[in-house]
C-alpha positions as CSV (number, residue, x, y, z in Angstrom):
1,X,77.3,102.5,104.0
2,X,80.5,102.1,105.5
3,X,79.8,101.0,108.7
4,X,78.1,98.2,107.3
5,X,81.2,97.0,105.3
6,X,83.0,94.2,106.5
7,X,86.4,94.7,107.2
8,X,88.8,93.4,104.5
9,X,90.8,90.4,105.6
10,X,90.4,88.5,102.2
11,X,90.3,90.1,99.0
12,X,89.3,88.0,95.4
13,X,90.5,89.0,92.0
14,X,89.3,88.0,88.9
15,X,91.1,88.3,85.6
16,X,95.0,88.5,85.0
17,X,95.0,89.5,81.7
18,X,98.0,92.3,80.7
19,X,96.6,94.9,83.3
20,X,94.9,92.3,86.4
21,X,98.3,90.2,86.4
22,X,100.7,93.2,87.9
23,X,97.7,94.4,90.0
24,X,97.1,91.8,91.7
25,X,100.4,90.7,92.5
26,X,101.0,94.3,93.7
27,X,98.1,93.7,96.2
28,X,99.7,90.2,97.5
29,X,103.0,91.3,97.4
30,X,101.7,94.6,100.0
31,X,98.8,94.4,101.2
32,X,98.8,92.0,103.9
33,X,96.0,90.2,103.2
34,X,95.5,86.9,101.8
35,X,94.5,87.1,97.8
36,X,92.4,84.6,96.0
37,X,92.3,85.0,92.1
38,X,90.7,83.5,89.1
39,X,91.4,83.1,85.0
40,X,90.9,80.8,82.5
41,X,94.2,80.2,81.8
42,X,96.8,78.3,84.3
43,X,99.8,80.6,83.5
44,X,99.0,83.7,85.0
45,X,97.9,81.8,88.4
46,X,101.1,79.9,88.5
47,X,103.1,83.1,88.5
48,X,101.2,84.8,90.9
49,X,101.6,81.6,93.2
50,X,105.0,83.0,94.0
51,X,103.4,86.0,96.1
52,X,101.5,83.6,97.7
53,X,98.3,84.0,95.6
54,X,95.5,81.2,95.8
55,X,93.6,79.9,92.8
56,X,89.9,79.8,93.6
57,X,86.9,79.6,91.6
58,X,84.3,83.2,91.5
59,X,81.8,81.1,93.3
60,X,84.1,80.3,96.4
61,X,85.1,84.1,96.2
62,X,81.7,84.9,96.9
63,X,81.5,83.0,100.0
64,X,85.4,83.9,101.3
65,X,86.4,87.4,99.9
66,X,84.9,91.2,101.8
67,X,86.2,92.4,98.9
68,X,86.7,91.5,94.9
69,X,88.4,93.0,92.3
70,X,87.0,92.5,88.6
71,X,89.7,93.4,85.5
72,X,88.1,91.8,82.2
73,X,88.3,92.3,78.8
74,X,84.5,93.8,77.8
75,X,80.8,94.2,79.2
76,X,80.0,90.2,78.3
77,X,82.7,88.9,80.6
78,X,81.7,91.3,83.5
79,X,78.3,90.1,83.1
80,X,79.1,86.4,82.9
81,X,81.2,87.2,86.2
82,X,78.8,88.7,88.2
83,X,76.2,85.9,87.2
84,X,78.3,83.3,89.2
85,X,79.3,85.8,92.0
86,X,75.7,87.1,92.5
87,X,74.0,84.1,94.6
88,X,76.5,83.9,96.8
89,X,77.3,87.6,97.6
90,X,76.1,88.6,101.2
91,X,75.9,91.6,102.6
92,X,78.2,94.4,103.4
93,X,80.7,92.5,100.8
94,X,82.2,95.1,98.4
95,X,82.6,94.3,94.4
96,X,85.2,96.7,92.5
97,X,85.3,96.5,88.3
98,X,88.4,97.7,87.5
99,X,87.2,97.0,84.0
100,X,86.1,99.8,81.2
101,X,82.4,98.5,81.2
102,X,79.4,100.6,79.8
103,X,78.2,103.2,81.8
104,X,74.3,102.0,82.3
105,X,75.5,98.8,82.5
106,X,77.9,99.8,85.5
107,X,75.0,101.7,87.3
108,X,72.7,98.9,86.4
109,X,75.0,96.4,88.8
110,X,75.5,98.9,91.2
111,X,71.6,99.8,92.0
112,X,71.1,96.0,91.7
113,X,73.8,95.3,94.2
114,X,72.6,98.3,96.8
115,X,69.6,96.7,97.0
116,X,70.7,94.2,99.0
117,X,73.3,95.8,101.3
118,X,76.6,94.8,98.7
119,X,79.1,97.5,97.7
120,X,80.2,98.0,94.2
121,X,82.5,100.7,92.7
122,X,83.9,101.1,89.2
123,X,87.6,102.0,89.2
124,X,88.5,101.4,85.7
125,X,92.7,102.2,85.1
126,X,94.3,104.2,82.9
127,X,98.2,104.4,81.4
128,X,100.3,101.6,80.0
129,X,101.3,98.0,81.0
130,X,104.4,99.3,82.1
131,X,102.9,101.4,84.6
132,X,100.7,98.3,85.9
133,X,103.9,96.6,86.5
134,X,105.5,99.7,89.0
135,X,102.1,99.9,90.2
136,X,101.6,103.5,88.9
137,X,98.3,103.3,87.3
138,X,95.8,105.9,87.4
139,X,92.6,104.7,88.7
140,X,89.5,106.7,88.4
141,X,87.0,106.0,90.9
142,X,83.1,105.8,90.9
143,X,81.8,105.0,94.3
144,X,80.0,106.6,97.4
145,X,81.8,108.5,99.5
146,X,82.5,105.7,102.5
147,X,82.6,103.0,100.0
148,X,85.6,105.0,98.5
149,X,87.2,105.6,101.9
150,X,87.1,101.7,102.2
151,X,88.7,100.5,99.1
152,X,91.3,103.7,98.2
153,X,94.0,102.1,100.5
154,X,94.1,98.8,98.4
155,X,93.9,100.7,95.2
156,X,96.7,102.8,96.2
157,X,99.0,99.4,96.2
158,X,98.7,99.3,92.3
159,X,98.1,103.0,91.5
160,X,99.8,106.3,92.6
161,X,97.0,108.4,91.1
162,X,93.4,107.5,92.8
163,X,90.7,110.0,91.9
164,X,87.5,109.7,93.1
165,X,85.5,110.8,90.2
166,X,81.9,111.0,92.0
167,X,78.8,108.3,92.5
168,X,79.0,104.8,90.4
169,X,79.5,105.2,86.8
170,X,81.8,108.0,87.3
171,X,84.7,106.1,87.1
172,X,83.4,104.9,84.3
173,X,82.4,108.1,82.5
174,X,85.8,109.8,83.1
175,X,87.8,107.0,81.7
176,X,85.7,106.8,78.6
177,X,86.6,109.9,77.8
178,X,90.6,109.7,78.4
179,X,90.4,107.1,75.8
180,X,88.5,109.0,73.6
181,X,90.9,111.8,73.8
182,X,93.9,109.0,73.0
183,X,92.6,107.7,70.2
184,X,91.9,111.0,68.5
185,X,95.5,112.5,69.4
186,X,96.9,109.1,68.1
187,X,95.1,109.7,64.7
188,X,96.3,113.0,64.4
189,X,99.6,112.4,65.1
190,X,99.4,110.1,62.6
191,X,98.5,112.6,60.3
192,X,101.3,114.9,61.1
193,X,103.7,112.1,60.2
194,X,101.8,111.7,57.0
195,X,102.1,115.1,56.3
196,X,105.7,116.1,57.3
197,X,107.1,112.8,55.2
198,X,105.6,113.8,52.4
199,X,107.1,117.4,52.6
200,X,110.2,116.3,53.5
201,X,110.3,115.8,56.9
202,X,110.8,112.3,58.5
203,X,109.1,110.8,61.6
204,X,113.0,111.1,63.5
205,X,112.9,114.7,63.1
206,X,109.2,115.6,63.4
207,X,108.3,114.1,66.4
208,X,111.4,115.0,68.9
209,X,111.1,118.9,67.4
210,X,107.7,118.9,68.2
211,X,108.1,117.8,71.4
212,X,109.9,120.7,72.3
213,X,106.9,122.7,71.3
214,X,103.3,123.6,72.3
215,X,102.2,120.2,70.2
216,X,103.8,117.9,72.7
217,X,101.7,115.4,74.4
218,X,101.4,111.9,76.3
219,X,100.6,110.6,73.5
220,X,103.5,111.8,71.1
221,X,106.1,110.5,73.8
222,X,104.2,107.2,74.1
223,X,102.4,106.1,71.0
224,X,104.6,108.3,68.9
225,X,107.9,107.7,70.0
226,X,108.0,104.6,71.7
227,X,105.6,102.6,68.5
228,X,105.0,105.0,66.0
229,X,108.7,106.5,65.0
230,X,109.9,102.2,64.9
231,X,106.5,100.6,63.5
232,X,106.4,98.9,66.3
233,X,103.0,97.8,67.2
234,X,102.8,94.7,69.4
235,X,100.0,92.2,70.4
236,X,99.1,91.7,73.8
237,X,99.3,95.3,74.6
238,X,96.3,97.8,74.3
239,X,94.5,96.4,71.0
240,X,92.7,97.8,68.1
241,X,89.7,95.8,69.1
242,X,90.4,97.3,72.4
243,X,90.2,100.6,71.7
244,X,86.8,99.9,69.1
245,X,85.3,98.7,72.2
246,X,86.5,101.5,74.9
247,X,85.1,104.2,71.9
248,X,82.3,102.5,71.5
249,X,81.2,102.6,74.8
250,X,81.9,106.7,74.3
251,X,80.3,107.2,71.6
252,X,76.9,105.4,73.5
253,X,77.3,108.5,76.1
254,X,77.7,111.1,72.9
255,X,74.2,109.2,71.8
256,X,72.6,109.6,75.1
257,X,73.4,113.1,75.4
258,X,73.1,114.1,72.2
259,X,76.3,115.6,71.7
260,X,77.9,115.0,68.0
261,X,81.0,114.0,68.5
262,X,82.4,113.8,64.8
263,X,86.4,113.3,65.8
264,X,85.2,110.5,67.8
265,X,82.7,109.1,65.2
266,X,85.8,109.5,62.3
267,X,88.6,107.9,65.1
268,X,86.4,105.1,64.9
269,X,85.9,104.6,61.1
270,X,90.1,104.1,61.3
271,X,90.0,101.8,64.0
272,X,87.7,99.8,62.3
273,X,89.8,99.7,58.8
274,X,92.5,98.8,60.8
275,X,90.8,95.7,61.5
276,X,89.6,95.1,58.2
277,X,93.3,95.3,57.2
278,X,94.7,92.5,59.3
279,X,95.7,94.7,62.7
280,X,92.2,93.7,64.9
281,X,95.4,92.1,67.7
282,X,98.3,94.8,67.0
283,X,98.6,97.7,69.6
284,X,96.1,100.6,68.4
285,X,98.7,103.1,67.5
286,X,99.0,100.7,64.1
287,X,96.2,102.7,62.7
288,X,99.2,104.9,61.1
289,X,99.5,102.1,58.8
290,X,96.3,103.3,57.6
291,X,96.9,107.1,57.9
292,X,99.7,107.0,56.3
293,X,100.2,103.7,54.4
């Protein structure tokens, strides 16, 4: 396959959200290459317009770009995406969904798009905005072995970690489950603080003595300490909603294989009271507030 890419003189990117903003700006600012991106909103674009990014619409992507970079917010909008990019795609073009998307739907796209001659990889990303922004991301690739060679030098401008996780869906399947894990250590660190305050022990104290033991984690150091110890749960960071819809998607491979995944299964019956409760926009981590109200 990767003899019949084309080489990548333009690349297209289409969403600027929290994540695809940084990213893409990381790629015009280093790699070399002129970049054409797409939103719906005019803010994002008109920042990026500093690093010499270009506004164009998916359809003229699809006639200009070798390569295009997806980052949107659920399977719908991918779908939607692909439906404009589609007719105009040619061959040896190469489409990457940065995205979490659905496993089968992920292979679906990619079987449809092999079939006539056009790449696609999923390289969904993983760690915080803040990482987007020093473009130190870890991005977890699901690709064919040349079709990785191709695109892992551009991913590398907005991630130090690229793994290539094996054929398309991959990606996919090995970011599920990092999320999976997060939302399950969040909820029971939540618990510890529920637990320890109501023997005596406050949040100030728990968390930094426990991070000096076998319990310390990501997790504690980021969701605990940075939002849990001050309440501070934020909106336009990773979501509630967010997460429901990253779990879900996990919880679809524990059905397919099935595997009962209660921890999962229970993560998600708190996520979803959290957004009965008012929190739907807030940054996940809130579900303390409903661990430990």
């Amino acid at each position: 396959m990767q003899n019949d890419l084309r080489p990548i003189a333009t690349i297209g990117f289409i969403g600027l959200g929290v994540m695809g903003e940084p990213m893409c700006g990381h790629l015009a600012r280093r790699a070399g290459r002129p970049v054409l991106a797409h939103d719906l909103r005019r803010e994002p674009l008109e920042r990026l317009g500093a690093d010499g990014v270009m506004a164009a619409p998916p359809h003229e992507m699809a006639r200009r770009c070798d390569l295009i970079l997806l980052s949107l917010p659920n399977a719908r909008a991918v779908q939607s995406v692909l439906a404009e990019l589609e007719p105009e795609l040619q061959a040896g073009q190469c489409v990457v969904d940065t995205s979490t998307s659905p496993v089968a739907l992920t292979r679906e796209i990619g079987a449809r798009l092999a079939a006539h001659h056009i790449a696609y990889a999923d390289a969904p990303v993983a760690r915080t905005r803040e990482a987007a922004a020093r473009g130190e991301l870890s991005i977890m690739v699901g690709a064919s072995e040349p079709v990785f060679t191709h695109i892992r030098p551009l991913l590398a401008f907005m991630g130090t970690d690229v793994t290539h996780c094996g054929a398309v869906g991959c990606g996919q399947v090995v970011k599920l489950l990092n999320n999976m894990l997060v939302f399950q250590n969040t909820h029971a660190l939540a618990e510890a603080i529920a637990l320890g305050r109501r023997h005596g022990v406050e949040p100030q104290t728990l968390l930094p003595a426990i991070a000096k033991g076998s319990g310390d984690s990501f997790v504690l150091r980021s969701h605990g300490m940075k939002s849990m110890l001050p309440k501070v749960f934020p909106q336009r960071a990773f979501s509630t909603r967010y997460a429901m819809k990253d779990l879900s998607y996990a919880l679809e491979l524990a059905d397919a294989a099935g595997i009962d995944v209660p921890g999962a299964r229970l993560a998600m019956q708190r996520l979803e009271e959290a957004e009965r409760q008012g929190y739907g926009d807030d940054y996940h981590p809130v579900v303390l507030k409903v661990i430990d109200p």
